[in-house]
Jmol script that loads the backbone (N, CA, C; Angstrom):
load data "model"
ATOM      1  N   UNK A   1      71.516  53.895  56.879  1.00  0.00           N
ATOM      2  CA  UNK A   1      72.532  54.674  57.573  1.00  0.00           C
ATOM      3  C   UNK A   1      72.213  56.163  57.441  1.00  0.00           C
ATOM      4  N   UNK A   2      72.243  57.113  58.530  1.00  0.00           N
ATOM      5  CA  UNK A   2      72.128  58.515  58.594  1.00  0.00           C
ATOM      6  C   UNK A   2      73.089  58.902  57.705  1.00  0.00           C
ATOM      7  N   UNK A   3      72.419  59.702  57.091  1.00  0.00           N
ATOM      8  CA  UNK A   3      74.003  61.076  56.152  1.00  0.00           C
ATOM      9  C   UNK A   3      74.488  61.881  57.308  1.00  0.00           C
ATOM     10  N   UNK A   4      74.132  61.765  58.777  1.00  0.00           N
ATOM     11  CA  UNK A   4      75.257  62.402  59.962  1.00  0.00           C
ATOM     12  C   UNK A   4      75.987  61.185  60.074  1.00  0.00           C
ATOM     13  N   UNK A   5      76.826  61.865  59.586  1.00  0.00           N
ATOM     14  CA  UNK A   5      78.193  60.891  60.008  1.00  0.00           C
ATOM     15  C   UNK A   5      79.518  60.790  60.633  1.00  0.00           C
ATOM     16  N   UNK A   6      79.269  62.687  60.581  1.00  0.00           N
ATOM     17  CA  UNK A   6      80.606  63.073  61.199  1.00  0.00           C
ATOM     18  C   UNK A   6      80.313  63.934  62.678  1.00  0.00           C
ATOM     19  N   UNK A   7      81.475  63.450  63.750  1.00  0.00           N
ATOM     20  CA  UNK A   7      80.935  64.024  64.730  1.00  0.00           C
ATOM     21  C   UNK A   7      82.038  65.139  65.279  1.00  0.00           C
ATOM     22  N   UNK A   8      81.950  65.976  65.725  1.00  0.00           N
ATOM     23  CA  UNK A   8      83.046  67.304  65.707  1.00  0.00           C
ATOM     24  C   UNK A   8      83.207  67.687  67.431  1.00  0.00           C
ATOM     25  N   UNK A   9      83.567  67.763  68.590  1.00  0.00           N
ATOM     26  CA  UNK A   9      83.796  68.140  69.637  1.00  0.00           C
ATOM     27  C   UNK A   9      84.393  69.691  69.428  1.00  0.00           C
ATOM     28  N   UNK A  10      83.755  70.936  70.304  1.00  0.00           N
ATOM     29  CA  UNK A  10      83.940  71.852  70.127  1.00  0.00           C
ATOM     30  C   UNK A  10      84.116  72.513  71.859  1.00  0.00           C
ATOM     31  N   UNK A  11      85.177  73.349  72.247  1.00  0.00           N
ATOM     32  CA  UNK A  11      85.146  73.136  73.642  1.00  0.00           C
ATOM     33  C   UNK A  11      84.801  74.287  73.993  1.00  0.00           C
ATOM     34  N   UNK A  12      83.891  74.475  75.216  1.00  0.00           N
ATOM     35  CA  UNK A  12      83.382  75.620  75.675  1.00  0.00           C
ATOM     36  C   UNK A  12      83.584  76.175  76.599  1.00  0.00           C
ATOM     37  N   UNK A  13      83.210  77.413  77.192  1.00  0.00           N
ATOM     38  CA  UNK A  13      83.678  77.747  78.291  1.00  0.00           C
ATOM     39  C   UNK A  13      82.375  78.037  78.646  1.00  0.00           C
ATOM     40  N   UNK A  14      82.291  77.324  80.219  1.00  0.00           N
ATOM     41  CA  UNK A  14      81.334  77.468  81.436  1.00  0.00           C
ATOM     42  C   UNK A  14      80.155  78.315  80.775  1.00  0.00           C
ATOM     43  N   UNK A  15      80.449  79.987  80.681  1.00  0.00           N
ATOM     44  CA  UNK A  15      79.493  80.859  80.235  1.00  0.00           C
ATOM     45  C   UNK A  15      78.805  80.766  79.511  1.00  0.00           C
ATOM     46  N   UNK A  16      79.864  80.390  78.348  1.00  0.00           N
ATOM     47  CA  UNK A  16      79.268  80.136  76.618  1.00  0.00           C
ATOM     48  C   UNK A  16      78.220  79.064  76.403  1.00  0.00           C
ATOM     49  N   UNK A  17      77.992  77.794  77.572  1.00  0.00           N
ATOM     50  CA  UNK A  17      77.361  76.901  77.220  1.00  0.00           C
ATOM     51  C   UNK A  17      76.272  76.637  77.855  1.00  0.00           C
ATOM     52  N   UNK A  18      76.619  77.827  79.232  1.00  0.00           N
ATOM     53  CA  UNK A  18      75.224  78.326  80.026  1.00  0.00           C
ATOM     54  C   UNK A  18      74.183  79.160  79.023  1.00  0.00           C
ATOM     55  N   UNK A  19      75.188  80.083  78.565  1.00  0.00           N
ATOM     56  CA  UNK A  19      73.958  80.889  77.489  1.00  0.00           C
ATOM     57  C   UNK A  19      73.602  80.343  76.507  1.00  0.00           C
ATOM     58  N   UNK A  20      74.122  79.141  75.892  1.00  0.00           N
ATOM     59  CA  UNK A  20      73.678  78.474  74.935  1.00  0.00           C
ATOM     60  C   UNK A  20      72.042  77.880  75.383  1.00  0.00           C
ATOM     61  N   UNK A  21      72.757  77.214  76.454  1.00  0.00           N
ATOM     62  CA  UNK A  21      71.354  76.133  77.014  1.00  0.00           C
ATOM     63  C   UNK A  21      70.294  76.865  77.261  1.00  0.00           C
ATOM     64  N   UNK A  22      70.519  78.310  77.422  1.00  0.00           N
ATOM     65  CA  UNK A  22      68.959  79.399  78.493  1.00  0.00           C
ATOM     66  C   UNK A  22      69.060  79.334  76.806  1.00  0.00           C
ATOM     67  N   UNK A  23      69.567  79.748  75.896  1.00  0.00           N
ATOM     68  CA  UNK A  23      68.993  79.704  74.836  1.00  0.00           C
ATOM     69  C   UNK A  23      68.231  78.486  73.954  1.00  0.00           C
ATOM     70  N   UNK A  24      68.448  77.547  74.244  1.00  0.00           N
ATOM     71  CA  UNK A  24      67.944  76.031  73.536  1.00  0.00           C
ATOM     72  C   UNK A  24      66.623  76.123  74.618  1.00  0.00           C
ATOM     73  N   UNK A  25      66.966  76.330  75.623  1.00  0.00           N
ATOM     74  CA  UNK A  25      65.451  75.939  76.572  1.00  0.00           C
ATOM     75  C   UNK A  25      64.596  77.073  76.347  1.00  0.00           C
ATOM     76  N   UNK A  26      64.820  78.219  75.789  1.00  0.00           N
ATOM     77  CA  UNK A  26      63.713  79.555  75.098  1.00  0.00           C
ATOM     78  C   UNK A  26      63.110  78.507  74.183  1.00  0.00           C
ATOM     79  N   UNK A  27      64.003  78.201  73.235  1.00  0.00           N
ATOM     80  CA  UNK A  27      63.351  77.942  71.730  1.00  0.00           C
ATOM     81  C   UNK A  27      62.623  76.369  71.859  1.00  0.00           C
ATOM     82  N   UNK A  28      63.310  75.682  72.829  1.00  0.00           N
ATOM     83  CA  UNK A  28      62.742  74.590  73.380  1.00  0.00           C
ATOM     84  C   UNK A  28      63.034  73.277  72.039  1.00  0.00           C
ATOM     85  N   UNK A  29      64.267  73.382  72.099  1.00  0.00           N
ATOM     86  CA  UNK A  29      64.475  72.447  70.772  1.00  0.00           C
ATOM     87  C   UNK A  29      66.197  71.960  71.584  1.00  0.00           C
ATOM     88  N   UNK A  30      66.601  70.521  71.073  1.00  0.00           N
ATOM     89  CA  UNK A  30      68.039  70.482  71.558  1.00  0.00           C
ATOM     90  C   UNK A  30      69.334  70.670  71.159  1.00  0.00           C
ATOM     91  N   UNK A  31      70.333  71.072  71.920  1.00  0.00           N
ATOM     92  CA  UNK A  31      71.848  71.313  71.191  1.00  0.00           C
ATOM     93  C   UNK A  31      71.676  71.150  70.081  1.00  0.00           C
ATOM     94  N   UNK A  32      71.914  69.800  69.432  1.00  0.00           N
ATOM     95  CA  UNK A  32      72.791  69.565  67.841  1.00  0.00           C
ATOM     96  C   UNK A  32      72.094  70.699  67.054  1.00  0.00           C
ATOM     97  N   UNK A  33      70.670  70.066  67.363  1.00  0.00           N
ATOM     98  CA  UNK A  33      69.734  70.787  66.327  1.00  0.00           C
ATOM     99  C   UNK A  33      69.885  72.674  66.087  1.00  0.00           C
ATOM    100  N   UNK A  34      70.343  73.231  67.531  1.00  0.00           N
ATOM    101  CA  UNK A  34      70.735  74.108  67.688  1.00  0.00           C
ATOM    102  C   UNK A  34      71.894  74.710  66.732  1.00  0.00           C
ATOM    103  N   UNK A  35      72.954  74.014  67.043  1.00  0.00           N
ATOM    104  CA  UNK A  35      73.881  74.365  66.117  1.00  0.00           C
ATOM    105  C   UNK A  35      74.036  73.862  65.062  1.00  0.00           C
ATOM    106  N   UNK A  36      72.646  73.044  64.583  1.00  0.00           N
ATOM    107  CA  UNK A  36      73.391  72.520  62.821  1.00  0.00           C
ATOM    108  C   UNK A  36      72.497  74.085  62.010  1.00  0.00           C
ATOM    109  N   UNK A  37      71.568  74.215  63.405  1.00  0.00           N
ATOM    110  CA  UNK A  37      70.623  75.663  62.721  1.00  0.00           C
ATOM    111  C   UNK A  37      71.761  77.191  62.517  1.00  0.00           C
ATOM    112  N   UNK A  38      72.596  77.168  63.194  1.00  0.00           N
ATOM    113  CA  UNK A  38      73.694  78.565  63.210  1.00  0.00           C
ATOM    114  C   UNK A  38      74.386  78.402  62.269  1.00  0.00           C
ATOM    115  N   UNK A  39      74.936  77.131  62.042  1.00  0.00           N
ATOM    116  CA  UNK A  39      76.313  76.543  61.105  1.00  0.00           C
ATOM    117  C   UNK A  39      75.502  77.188  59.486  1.00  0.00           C
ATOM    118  N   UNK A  40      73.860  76.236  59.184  1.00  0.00           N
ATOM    119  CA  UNK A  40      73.316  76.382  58.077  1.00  0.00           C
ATOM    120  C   UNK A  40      72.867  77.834  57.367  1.00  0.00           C
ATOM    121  N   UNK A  41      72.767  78.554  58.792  1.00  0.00           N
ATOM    122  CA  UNK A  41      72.458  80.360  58.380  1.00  0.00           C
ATOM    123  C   UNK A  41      73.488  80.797  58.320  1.00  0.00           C
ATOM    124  N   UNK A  42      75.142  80.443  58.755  1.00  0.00           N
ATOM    125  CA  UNK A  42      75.910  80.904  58.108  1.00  0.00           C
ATOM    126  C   UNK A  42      76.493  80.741  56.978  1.00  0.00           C
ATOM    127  N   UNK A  43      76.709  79.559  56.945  1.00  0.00           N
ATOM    128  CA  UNK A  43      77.190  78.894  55.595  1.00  0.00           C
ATOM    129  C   UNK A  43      75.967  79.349  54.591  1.00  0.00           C
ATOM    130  N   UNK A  44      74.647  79.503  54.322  1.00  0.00           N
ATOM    131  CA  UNK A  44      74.369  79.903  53.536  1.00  0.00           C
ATOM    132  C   UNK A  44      74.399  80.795  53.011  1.00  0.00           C
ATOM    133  N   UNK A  45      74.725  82.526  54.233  1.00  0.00           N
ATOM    134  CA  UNK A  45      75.475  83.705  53.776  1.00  0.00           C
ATOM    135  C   UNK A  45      76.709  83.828  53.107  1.00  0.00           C
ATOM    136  N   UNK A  46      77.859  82.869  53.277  1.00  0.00           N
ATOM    137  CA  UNK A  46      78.277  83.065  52.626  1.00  0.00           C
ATOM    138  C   UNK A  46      78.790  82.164  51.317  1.00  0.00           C
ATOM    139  N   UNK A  47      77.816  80.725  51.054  1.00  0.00           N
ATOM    140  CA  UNK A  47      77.813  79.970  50.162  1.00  0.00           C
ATOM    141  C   UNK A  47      75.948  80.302  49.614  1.00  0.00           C
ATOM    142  N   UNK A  48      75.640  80.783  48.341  1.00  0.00           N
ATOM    143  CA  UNK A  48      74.209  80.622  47.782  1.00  0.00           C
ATOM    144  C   UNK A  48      74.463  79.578  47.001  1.00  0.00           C
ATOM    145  N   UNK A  49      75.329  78.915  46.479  1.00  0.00           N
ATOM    146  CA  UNK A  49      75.533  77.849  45.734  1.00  0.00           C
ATOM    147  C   UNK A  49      75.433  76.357  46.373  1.00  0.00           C
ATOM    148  N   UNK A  50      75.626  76.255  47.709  1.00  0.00           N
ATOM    149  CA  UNK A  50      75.871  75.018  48.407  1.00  0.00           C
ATOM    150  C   UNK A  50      74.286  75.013  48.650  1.00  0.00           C
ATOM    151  N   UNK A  51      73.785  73.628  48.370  1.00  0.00           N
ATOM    152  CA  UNK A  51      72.286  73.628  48.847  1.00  0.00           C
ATOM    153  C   UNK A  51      72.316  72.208  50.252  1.00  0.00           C
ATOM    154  N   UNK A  52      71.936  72.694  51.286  1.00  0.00           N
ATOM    155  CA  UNK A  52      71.919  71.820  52.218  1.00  0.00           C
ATOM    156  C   UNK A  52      70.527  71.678  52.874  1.00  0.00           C
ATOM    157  N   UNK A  53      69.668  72.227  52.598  1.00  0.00           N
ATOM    158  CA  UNK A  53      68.010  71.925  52.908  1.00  0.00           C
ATOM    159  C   UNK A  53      67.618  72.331  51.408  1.00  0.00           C
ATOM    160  N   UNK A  54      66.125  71.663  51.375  1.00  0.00           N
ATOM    161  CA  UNK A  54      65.450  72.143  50.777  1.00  0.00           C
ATOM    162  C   UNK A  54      64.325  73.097  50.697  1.00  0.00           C
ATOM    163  N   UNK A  55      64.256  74.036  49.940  1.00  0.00           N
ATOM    164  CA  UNK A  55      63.363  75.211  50.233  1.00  0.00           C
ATOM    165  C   UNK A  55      62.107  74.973  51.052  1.00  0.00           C
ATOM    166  N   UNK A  56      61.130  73.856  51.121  1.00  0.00           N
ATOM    167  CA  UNK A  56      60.325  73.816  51.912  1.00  0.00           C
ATOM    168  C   UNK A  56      60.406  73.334  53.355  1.00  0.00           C
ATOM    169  N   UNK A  57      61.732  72.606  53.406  1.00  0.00           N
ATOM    170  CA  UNK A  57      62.473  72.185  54.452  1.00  0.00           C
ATOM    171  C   UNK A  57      63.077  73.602  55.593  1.00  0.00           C
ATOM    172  N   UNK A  58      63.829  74.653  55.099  1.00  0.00           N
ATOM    173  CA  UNK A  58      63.680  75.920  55.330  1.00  0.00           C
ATOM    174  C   UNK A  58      62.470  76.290  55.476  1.00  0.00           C
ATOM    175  N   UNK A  59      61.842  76.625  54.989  1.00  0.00           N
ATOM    176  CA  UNK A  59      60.697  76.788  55.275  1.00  0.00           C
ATOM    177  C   UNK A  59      59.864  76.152  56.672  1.00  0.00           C
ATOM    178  N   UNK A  60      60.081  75.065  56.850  1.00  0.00           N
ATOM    179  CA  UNK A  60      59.242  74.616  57.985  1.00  0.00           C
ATOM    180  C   UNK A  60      60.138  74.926  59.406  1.00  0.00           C
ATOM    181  N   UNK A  61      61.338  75.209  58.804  1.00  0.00           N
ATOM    182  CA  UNK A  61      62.298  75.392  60.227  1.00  0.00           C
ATOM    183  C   UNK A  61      61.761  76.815  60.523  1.00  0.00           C
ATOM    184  N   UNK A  62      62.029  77.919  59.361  1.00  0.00           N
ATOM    185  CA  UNK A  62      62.061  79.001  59.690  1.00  0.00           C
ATOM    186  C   UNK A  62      60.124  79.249  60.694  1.00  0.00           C
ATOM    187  N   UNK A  63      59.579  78.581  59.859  1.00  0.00           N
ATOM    188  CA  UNK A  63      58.308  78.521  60.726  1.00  0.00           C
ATOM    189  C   UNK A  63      57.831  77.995  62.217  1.00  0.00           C
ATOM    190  N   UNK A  64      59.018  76.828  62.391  1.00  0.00           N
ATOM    191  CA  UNK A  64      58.981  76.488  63.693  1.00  0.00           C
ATOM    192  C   UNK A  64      59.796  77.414  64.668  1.00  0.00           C
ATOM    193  N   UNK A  65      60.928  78.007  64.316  1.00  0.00           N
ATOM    194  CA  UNK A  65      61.469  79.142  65.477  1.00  0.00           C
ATOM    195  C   UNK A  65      60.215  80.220  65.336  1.00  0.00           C
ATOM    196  N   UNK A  66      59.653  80.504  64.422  1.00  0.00           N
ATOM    197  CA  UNK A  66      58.746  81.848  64.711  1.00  0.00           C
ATOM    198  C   UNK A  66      57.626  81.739  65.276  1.00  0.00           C
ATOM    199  N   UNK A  67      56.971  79.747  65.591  1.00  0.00           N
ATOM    200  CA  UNK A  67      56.127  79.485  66.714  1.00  0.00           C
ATOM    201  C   UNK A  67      56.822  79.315  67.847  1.00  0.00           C
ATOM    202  N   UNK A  68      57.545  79.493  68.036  1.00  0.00           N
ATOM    203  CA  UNK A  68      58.597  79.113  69.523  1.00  0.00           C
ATOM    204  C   UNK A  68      58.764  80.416  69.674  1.00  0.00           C
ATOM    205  N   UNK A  69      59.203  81.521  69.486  1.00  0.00           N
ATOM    206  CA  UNK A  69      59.593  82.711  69.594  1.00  0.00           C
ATOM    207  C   UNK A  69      58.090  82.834  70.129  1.00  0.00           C
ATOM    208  N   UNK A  70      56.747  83.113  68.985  1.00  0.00           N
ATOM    209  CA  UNK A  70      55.744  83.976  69.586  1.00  0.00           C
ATOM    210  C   UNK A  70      54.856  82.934  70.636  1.00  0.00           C
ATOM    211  N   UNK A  71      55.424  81.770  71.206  1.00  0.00           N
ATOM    212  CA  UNK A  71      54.884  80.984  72.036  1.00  0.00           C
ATOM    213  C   UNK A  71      53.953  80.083  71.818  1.00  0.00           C
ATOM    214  N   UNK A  72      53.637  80.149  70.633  1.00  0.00           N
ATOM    215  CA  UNK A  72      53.332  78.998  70.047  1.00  0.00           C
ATOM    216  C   UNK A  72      53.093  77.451  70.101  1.00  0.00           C
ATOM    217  N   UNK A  73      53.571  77.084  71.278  1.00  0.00           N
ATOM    218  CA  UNK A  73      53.899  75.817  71.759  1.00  0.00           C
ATOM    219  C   UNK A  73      53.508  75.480  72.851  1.00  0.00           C
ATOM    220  N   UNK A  74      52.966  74.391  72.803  1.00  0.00           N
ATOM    221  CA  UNK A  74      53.033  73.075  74.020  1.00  0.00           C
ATOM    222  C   UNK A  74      53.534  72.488  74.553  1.00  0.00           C
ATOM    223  N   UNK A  75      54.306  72.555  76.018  1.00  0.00           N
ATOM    224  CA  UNK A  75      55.297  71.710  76.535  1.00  0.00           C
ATOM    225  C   UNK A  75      54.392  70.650  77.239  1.00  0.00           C
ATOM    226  N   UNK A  76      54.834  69.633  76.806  1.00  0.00           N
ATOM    227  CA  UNK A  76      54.067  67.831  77.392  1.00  0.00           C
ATOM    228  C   UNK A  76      55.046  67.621  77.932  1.00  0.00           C
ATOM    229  N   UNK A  77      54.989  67.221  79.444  1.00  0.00           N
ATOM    230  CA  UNK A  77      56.172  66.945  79.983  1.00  0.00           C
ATOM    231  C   UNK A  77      56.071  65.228  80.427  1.00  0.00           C
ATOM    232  N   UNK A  78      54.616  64.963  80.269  1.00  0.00           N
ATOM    233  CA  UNK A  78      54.713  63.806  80.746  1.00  0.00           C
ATOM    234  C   UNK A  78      53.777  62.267  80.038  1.00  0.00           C
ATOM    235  N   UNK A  79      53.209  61.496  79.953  1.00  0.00           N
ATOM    236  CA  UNK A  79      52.527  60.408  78.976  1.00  0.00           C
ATOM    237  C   UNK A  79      51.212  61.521  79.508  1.00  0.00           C
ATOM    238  N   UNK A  80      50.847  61.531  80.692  1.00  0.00           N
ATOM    239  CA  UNK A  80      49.809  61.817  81.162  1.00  0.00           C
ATOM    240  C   UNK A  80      49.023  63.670  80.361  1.00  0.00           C
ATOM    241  N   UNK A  81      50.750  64.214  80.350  1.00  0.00           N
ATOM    242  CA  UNK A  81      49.922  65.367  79.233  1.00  0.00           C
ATOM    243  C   UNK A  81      49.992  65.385  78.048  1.00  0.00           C
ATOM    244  N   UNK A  82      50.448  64.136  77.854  1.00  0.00           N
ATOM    245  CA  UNK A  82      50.791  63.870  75.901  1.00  0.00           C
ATOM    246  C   UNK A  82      48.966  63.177  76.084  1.00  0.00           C
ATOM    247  N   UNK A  83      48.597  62.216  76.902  1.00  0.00           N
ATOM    248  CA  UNK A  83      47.085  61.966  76.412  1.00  0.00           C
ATOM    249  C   UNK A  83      46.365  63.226  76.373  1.00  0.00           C
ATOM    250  N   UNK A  84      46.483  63.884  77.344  1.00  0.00           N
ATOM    251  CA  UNK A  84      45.680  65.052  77.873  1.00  0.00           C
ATOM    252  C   UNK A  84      45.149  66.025  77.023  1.00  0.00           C
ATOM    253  N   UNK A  85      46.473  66.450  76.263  1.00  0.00           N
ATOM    254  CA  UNK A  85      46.618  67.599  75.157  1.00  0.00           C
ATOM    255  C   UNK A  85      45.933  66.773  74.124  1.00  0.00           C
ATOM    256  N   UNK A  86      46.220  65.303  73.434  1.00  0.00           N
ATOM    257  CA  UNK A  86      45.477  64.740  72.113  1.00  0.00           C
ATOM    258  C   UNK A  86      43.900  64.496  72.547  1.00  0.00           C
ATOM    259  N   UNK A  87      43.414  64.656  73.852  1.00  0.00           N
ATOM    260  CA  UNK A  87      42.229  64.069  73.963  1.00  0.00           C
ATOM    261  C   UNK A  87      41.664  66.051  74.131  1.00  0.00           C
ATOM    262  N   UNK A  88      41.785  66.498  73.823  1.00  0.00           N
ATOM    263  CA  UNK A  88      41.656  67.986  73.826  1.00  0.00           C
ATOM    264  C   UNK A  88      41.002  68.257  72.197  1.00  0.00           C
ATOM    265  N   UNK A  89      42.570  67.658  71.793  1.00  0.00           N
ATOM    266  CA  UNK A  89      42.564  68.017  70.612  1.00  0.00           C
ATOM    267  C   UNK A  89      41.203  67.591  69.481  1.00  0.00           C
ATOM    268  N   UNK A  90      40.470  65.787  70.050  1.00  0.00           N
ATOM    269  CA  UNK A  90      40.029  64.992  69.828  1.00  0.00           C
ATOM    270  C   UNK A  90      38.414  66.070  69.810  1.00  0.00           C
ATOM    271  N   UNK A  91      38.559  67.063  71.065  1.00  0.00           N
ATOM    272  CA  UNK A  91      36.563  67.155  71.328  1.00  0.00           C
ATOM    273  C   UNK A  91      36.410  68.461  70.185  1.00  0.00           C
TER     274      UNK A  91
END
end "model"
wireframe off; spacefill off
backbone 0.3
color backbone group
């Protein structure tokens, strides 16, 4: 069983969830993941005592927004460029 267990509905307005999404499709990662990432940088400002990742776990997040930010990434949109890109990778 997942330790997500709890699920929370939060209601938005039109704007708020347009700029969310131009924002999830920059970083190229989806919703939840989106906001369990805002919830965890806040709550850790103002909890240093609550530990909810682990330092190398942080670590690999904070490293994956800073390859997404400087472009870093590969969008495979399809089987045909998921072979494409590993048979690249392969020569």
């Amino acid at each position: 069983m997942s330790n997500l267990e709890i699920t929370k509905q939060v209601p938005l307005s039109r704007q708020l969830l347009e700029a969310v999404e131009d924002r999830i499709n920059e970083l190229g990662i989806k919703f939840p993941e989106y906001i369990r990432h805002l919830i965890l940088a806040d709550t850790k400002m103002m909890s240093n005592n609550v530990l909810y990742l682990t330092k190398e776990q942080e670590r690999d997040i904070d490293e994956a927004f800073r390859d997404v930010q400087k472009g870093r990434v590969t969008e495979l949109k399809s089987d045909k460029d998921i072979d494409c890109h590993f048979k690249k990778l392969d020569s």
